[in-house]
N, C-alpha and C positions, 0 to 999 in steps of 0.2 A: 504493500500500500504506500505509493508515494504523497509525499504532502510539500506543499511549497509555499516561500511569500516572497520568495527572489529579492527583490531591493526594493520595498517598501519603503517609502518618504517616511525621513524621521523627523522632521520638521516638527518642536513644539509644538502644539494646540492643532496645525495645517494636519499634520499626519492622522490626526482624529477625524478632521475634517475627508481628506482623502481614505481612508480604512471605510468613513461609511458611503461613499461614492463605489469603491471597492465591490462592497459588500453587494449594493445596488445590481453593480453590472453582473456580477458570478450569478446573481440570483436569476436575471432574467436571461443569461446564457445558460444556466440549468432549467430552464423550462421550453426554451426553443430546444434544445438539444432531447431533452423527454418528449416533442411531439415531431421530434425528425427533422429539425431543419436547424444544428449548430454551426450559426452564421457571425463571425463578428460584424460584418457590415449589418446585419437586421439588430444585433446587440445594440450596437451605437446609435440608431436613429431610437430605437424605445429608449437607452440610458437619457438621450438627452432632450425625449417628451417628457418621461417621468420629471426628470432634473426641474426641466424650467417650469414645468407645471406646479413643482413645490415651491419653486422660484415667486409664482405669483401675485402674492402679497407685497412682497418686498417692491418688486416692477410696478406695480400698481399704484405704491404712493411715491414712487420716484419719478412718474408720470403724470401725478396727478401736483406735485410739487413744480414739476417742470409750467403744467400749464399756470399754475396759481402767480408762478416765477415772470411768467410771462405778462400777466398783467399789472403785477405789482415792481415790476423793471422802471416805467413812466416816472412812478414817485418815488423809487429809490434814486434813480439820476436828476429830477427836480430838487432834493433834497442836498444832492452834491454839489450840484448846483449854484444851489443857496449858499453854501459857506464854502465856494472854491477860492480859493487864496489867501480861506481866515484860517491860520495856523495856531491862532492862541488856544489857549488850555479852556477858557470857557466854551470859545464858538465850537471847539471839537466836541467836549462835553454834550452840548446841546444838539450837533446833528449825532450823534450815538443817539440820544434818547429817540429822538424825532423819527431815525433809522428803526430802532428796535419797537419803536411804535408803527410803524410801518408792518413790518415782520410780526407784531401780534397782533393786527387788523388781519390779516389773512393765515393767521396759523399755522404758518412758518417760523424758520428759523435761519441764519448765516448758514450752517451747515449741513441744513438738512439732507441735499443731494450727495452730498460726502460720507455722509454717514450711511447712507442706502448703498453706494458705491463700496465702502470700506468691507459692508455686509458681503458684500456680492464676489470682491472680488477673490476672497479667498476662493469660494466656490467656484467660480471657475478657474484659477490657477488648478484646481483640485481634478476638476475635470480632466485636462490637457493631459495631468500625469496620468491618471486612470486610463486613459484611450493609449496613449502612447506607450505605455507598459501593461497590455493588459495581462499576457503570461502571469506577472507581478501578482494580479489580483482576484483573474478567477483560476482555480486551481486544477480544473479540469485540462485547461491550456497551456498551462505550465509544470505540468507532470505528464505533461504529450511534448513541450521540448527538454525536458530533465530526461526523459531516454538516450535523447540524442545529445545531449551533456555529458553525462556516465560515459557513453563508448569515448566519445572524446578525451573525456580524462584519464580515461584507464590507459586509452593507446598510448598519446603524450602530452598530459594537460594540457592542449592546444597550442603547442608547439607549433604545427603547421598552420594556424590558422594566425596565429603573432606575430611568426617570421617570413609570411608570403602577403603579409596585407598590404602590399603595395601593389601587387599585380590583380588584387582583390578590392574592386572599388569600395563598394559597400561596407565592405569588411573593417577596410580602413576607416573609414567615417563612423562608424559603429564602432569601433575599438575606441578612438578618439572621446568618445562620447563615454562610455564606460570602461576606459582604463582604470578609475579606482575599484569600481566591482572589480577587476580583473584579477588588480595586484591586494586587496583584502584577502588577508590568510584564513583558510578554511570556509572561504567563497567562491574557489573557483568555477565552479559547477552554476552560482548565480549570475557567476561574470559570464560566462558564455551563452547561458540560457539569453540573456539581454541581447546579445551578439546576434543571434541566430533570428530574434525576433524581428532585427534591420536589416537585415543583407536580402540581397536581389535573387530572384529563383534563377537565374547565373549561376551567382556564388553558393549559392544552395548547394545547386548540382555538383560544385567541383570540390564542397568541403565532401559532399556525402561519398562522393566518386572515391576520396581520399581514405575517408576513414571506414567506408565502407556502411554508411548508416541505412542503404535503402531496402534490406532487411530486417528493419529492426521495427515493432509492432507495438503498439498501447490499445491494452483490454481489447486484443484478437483484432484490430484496424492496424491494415499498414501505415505509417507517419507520412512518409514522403511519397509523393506521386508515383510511377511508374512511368519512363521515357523512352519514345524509340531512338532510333537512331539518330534521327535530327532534331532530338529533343522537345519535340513533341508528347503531348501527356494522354498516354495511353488509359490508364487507371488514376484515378486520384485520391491525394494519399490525404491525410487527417489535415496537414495544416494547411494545403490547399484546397479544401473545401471547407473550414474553417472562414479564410479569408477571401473565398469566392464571393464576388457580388456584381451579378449582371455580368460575367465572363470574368470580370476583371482582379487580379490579384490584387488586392488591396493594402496588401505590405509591401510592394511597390510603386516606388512614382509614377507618377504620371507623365514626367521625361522618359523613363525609361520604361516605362507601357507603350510608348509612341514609335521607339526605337525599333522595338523589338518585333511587334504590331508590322510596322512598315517592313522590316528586311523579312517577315513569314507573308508578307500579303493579307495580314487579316486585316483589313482596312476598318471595319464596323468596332472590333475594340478599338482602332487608334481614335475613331471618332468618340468615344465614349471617353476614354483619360483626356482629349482634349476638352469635353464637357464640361467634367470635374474642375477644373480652375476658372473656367466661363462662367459655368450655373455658380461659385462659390462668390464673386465675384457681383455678380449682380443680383443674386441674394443678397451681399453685404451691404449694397450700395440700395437696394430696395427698403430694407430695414432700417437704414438709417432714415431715409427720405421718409418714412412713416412716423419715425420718432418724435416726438416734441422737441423742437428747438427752444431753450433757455432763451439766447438773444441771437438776433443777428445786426451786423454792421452796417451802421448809420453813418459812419463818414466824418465823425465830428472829432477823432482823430484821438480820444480820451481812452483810459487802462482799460476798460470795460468793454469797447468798441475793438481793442486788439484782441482782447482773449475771444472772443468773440468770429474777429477774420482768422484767428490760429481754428480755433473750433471750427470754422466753416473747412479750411484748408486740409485740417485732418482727415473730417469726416468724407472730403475727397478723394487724400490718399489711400483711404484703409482697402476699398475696396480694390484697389489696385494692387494694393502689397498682396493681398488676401488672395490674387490670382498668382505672384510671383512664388509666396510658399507655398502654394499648393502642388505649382508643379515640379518643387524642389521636397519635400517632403512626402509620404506614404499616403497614398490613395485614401486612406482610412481616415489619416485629421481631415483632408478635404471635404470627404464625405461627411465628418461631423459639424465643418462649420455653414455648409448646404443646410444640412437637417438643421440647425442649432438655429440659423439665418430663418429659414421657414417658419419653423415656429414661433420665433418670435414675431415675424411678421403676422402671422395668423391668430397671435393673442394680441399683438397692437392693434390690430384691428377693428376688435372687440373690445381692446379695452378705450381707444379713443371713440366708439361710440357711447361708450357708458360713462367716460367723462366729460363729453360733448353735452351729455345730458346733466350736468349737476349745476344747479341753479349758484351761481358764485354770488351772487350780493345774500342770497339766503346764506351761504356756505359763513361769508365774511360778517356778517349780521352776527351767527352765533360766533365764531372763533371772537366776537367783541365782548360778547357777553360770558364766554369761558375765561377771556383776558380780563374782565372786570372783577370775577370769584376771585382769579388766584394773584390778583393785586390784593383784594378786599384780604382773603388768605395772610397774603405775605406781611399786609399793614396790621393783621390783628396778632400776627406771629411774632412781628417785631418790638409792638406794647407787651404783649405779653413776657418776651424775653426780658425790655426794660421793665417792666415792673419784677422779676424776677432778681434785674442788679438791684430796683432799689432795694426792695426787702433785704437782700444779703448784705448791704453797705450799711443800712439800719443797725442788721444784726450785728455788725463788725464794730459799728460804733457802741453799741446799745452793751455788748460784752466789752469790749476798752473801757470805758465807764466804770461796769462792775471792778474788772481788774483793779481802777484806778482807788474806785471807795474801798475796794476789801485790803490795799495796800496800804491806802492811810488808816482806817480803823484800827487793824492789828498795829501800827506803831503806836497808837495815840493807846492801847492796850495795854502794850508792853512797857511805855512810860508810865503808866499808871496805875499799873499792876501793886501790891503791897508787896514791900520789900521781905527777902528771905534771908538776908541779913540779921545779927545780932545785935539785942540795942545797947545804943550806947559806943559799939564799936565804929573805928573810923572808917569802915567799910561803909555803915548806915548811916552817919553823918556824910558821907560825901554823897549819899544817893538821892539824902535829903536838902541837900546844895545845887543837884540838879533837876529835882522835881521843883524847888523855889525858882530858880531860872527859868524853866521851863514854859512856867503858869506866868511869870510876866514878860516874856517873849510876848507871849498872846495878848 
């Protein structure tokens, strides 16, 4: 019985974060795999309905903050306004108030959109890892390439596969990447399971050619395809039907799906990895265009109006970059940031109709009336506190006081006490020379 977690993210608090994204993906690859069809491409397009569907509260008021942003942008720049050039300690004092009276007419906050993003962004960093190692996380997959680990280490802990990865594209760029799994002692079997998860079915064929792996079997499935002679795949084997989707191997680029596509003649896959960075691409660039825009560029040349053209500019590029990694990276992120883009476009959707629909002067009526409790709150909070110092200052003085009378009493006690002295003796004559002084001091 093998069991596996390869190089799980140990990132404080993130690794918890990513364990139950993990946990997600094995789950819904053990239930495709129980009615016949263990797909990582159909994994990924459910991992990341389920994902953003639980996403949807969060998205919801960062959208609905964006549109509230949008109307109350007018009197937060009329406000700047007002006191542009007054740098003293009062006028800045008074545009804060003025500001943050602004911000609790509409039930907002300076950081609210930061704080929905701060939420967010772990989860997706979380993702990325998840997709891109999933051997890592569901265990079914990574105890179907820890077979082909084992042979490898037993022949020459991957000897061949460390000292020919120069002539081994993939290889090399995958070693690169996981050279510390590699060289961690008593991981080597993690480091290579990593390895094998990135190389090109090329390099596949010439590690297995090597070590001889395309005999080798998990739970009665052969692992690796079966090739004739021109390399072509006669049977296929667990991990290539794993990452089958639409023809397409999905642990490969989509450069080198094109490549490869073109010198066999199969023209209908090269059109299909050419796809994958097109549809990725204008998915991105659709999703955005749906999104609520914060602000955009008025021209008046102020900080507000820059962040604003960078924002416009970004929101440009991504969808550009978005087709560049795609056809530099594994068929598999592209095809999650497709699904991932869809969906969100299919819940913006619906959710810009349901906040198309929210009455904002009703909205801003009450956030006026919430801001007036937790003022009234704050004002009854802060007598209360003052009446709390005065009583203890009372008390501070009201005990000082006692100290002070129970200190004089006892002396005027002790002077006046009858003497335990002998009489007669010059002990009690001199005690009686000081209690006569004493009574006309007073």
């Amino acid at each position: 019985m093998y069991f596996t977690l390869l190089t799980p993210n140990s990132t404080p608090i993130f690794k918890y974060i990513v364990w139950i994204l993990g946990k997600i993906m094995e789950g819904i690859f053990y239930v495709l795999n129980q009615v016949g069809i263990p797909n990582i491409g159909l994994s990924i397009i459910f991992f990341t309905i389920i994902v953003n569907v639980c996403m949807i509260p969060l998205t919801y008021k960062q959208q609905k903050f964006s549109k509230l942003s949008m109307k109350m942008n007018p009197e937060i720049k009329a406000i700047q306004k007002k006191y542009d050039g007054k740098k003293d300690q009062d006028s800045m004092m008074k545009m804060n108030a003025e500001t943050q009276a602004v911000y609790a007419k509409y039930g907002t906050s300076p950081t609210g959109s930061c704080a929905y993003l701060l939420i967010q962004m772990p989860i997706l960093f979380a993702l990325y890892r998840v997709i891109y190692q999933i051997p890592a996380y569901v265990t079914r997959i990574g105890n179907t390439f820890r077979v082909l680990a084992e042979r490898i280490v037993s022949t020459d802990n991957g000897a061949f596969i460390t000292e020919n990865k120069g002539e081994l594209e993939s290889v090399s760029s995958a070693i690169a990447m996981y050279s510390k799994n590699l060289a961690k002692e008593g991981n080597l079997e993690n480091g290579i399971i990593d390895v094998l998860n990135r190389v090109s079915s090329a390099d596949m064929t010439t590690i297995s050619e090597h070590y001889g792996l395309s005999d080798l079997a998990f739970q009665g499935s052969r692992i690796l395809s079966t090739l004739d002679a021109n390399g072509n795949i006669i049977e296929k084997g667990l991990i290539d039907t794993y990452n089958n989707f639409l023809g397409l191997n999905i642990r490969n680029t989509p450069w080198y799906i094109m490549r490869e596509s073109f010198a066999n003649h199969a023209y209908l896959i090269m059109i299909l990895a050419v796809l994958i960075p097109l549809v990725s691409g204008f998915t991105q660039w659709l999703s955005i265009k749906l999104a609520p825009n914060q602000a955009q560029p008025t021209g008046d040349n102020s900080q507000a109006d820059a962040m604003a053209q960078q924002m416009k500019t970004m929101n440009t590029m991504m969808p550009l970059v978005s087709i560049w990694f795609c056809f530099t990276l594994p068929a598999g992120m592209g095809l999650y940031w497709i699904a991932n883009a869809v969906v969100r476009v299919v819940l913006q959707i619906f959710m810009n109709k349901k906040i198309d629909k929210i009455d904002f002067d009703a909205l801003i009526e009450q956030n006026k009336e919430k801001s007036a409790k937790k003022l009234e709150k704050a004002q009854a909070l802060q007598a209360q506190m003052q009446n709390y110092a005065n009583v203890n200052t009372r008390s501070i003085q009201t005990k000082a006081s006692y100290v002070n009378k129970d200190a004089s009493t006892d002396s005027k006690e002790e002077l006046s006490k009858p003497s335990d002295y002998a009489p007669g003796s010059m002990a009690a004559k001199a005690n009686m020379v000081a209690e006569f002084n004493r009574r006309n001091t007073k």
